[in-house]
C-alpha positions in Angstrom: -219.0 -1.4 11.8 -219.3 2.4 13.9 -220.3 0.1 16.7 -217.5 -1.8 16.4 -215.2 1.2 16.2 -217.0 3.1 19.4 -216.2 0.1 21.2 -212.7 0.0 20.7 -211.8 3.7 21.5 -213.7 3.1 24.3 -211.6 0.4 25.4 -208.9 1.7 24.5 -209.6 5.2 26.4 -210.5 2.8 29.1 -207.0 1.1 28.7 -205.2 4.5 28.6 -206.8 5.5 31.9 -206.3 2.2 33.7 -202.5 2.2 32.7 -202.1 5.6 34.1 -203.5 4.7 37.5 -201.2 1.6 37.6 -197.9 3.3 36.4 -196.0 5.5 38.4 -192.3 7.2 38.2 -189.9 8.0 40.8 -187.7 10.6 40.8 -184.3 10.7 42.2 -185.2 13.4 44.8 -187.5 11.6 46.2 -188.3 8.4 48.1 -192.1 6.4 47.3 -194.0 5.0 49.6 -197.4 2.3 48.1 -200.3 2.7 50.6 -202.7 -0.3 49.9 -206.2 0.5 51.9 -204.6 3.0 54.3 -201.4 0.4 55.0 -197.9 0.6 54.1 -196.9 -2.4 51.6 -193.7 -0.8 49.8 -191.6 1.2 50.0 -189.8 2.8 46.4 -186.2 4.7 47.0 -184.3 4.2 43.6 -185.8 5.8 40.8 -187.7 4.4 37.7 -191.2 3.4 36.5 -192.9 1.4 38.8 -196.7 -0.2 39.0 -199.3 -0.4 41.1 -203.1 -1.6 41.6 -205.3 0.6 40.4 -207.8 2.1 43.4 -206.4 0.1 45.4 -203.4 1.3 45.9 -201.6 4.6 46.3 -198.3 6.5 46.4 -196.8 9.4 48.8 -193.6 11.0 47.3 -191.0 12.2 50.5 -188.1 14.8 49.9 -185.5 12.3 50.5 -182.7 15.8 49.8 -181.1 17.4 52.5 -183.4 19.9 54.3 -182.6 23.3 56.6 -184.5 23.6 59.4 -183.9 27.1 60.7 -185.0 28.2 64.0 -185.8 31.9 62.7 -185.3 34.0 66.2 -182.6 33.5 68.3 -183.4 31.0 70.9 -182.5 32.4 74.9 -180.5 30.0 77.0 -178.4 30.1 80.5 -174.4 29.7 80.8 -172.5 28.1 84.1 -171.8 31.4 84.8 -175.8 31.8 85.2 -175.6 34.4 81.9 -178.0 34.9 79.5 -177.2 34.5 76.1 -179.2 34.8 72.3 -178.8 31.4 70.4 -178.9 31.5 66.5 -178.8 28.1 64.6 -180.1 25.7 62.5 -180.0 21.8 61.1 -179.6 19.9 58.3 -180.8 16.6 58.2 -182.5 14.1 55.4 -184.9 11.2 55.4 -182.9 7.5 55.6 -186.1 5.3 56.3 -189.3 7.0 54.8 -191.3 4.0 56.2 -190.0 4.7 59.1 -190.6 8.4 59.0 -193.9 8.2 57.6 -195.2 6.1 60.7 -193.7 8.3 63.8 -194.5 11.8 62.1 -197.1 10.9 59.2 -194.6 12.2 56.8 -195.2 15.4 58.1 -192.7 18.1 57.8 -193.8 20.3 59.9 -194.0 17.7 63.0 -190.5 16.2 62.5 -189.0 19.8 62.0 -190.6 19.8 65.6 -189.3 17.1 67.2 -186.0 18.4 65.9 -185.7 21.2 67.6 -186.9 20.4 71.1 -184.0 17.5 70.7 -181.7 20.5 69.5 -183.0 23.2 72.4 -182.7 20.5 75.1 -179.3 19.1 74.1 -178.5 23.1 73.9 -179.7 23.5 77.3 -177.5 20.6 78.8 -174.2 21.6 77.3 -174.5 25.7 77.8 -175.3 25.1 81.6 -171.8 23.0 81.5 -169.9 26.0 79.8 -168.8 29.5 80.4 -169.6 32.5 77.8 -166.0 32.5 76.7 -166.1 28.7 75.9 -169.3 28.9 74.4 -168.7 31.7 72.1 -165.3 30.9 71.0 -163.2 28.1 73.1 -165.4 25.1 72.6 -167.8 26.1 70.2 -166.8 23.5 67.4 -167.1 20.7 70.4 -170.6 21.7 71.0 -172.2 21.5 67.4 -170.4 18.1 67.1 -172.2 17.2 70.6 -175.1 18.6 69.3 -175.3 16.6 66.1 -174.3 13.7 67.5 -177.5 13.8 70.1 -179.5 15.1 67.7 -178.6 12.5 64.9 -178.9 9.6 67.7 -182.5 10.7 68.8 -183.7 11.4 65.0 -183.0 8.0 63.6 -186.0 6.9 65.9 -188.3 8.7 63.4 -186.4 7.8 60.4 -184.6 10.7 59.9 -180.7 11.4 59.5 -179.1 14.8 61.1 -176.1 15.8 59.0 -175.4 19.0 60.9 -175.9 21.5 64.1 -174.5 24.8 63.6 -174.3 28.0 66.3 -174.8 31.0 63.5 -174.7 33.2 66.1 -174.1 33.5 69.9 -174.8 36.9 71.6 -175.8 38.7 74.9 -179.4 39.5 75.2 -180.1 43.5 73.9 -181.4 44.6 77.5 -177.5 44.2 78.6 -175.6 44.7 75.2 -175.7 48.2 75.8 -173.9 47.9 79.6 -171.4 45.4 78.3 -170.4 47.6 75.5 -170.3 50.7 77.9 -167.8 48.4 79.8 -166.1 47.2 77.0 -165.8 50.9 76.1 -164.1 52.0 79.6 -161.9 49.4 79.3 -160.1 50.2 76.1 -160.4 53.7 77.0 -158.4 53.1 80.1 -155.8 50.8 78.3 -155.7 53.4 75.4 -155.0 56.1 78.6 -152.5 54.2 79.9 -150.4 53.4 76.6 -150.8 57.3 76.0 -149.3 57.6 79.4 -146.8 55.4 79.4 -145.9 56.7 75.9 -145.4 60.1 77.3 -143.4 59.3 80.2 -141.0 57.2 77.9 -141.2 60.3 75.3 -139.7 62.5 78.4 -137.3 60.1 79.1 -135.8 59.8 75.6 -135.6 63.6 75.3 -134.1 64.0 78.6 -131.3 61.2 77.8 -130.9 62.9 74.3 -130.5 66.6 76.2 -128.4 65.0 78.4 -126.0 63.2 75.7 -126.4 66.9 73.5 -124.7 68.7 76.9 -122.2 66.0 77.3 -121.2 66.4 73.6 -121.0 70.0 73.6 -119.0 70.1 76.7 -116.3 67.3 75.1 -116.6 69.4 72.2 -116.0 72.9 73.9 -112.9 71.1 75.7 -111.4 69.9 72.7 -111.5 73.2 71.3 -109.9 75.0 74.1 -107.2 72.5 74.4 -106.6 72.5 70.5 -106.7 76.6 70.5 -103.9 76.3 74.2 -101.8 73.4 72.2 -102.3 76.5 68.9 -101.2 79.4 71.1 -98.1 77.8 73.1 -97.1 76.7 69.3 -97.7 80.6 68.3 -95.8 81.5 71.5 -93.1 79.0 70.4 -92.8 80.2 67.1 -92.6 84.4 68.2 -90.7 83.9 71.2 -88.0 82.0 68.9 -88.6 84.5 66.0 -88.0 87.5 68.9 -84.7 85.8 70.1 -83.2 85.5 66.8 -83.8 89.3 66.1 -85.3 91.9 68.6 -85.0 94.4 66.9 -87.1 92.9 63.7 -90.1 91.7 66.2 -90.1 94.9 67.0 -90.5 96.9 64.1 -92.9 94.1 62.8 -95.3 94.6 65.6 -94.8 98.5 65.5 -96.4 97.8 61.6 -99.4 95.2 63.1 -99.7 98.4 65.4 -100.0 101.2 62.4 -101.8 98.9 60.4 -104.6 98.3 63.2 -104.6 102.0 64.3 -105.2 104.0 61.2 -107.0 101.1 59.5 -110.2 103.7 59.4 -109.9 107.5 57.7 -111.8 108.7 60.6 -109.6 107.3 63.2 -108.3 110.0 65.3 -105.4 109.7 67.6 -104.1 112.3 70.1 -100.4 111.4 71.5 -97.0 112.7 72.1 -95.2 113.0 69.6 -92.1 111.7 71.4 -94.2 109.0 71.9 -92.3 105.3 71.4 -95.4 104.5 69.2 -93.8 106.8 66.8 -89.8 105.2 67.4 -90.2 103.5 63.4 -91.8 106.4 61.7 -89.4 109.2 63.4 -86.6 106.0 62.4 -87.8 105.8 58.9 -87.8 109.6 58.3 -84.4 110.1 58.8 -83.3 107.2 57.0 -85.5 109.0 53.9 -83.5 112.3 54.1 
């Protein structure tokens, strides 16, 4: 009976390890390729449970999700202009045929991140030498990663492999003539800056001159008004006395004799020395009598 026992757990343990070497699962991040004696004979790219022979067949899992590859130090290449200029970039791109893939790199990462970027560099090559600095940095700059990707995606697919995307992270001069361009760049805003500051002045002079120029004008229209407003006042004044004096001499007269007194002994320290037959004194000599 214990014999009988032994030999089922045995088999059973037996069983157990057998299924596990036949039964394999697939995971929706990756694809599955069966090897059977160092050959390719399937090829797994949905996910589930699948089986195999045991020992004589095994499985390689790929990353079948989209991978970076980043070039990690700015790559150096040459303009039309015969410029140097610092490349920063990277890819993205996925497996589409594992089989594929798995017989032109050996499913080996690191040797299809490699052909990759020589594609990438060369195609880089080709369209900088067809482009000046200003179109590579800014003018045409989406036009090149879209040429890039498209070369890049055409000569991928040979090893299985999809390229979703090229992109320029950064496009710079070279560090041994960063420092001269920025000394030029420099000069050259100081000089514009100079020049608006110059022009500035010269346009600051010109308003103030204009402005001193209208103030002067105004004052003189003003000063003229005045004069001709206090003439137009006087020969009214004039009017007015001279008719005044032809009505009654004698009453102008008297009345300017008082303007006269008033004016003259205005202050009690005003001192006068005259004769006193004087006609200054014709009104006060008049009105004395008249008192007695």
């Amino acid at each position: 009976m214990k014999t009988n026992i032994a030999n089922i757990l045995v088999g059973a343990v037996i069983a157990l390890i057998i299924a596990s070497l036949s039964i394999y699962v697939v995971d929706q991040r990756v694809n599955a390729v069966v090897f059977q004696l160092g050959q390719v004979v399937d090829v797994k790219t949905s996910p589930g449970l699948y089986f195999k022979i045991p020992l004589m067949q095994n499985v390689r899992f790929f990353d079948s999700r989209i991978l970076t590859l980043d070039t990690g130090e700015p790559e150096r290449f040459i303009t039309a202009e015969k410029k140097n200029v610092m490349v920063d970039s990277f890819v993205k791109w996925r497996i589409i045929d594992v089989k594929q893939y798995y017989v032109s790199v050996g499913g080996d990462e690191v040797r299809a991140n490699t052909r990759l970027m020589q594609t990438v560099n060369s195609s880089m090559r080709e369209e900088f030498g067809k482009r000046t600095i200003h179109e590579v940095v800014s003018g045409e700059r989406e036009e090149i990663m879209n040429v890039l990707r498209q070369k890049a995606d055409a000569d991928a697919r040979k090893i299985g492999v999809q390229v979703l995307d090229v992109r320029l992270k950064r496009v710079d001069f070279p560090s041994e003539i960063s420092e001269s361009v920025y000394r030029r760049m420099d000069a050259e805003r100081k000089r514009v800056a100079n020049e608006l500051r110059a022009s500035g002045a010269a346009e600051g002079e010109k308003i103030k001159a204009d402005a001193d120029k209208q103030r002067e004008v105004i004052l003189a229209e003003a000063y003229r008004d005045a004069q001709k407003i206090k003439g137009e006042g006087d020969a009214k004044a004039s009017a007015i006395y001279a008719a005044a004096f032809g009505r009654n001499a004698e009453f102008y007269s008297f009345y300017r004799s008082l303007e006269a007194y008033k004016q003259s002994f205005k202050n009690k320290s005003d001192v006068m020395v005259l004769d006193p037959s004087s006609a200054f004194f014709k009104y006060l000599k008049s009105s004395g009598k008249a008192g007695k």
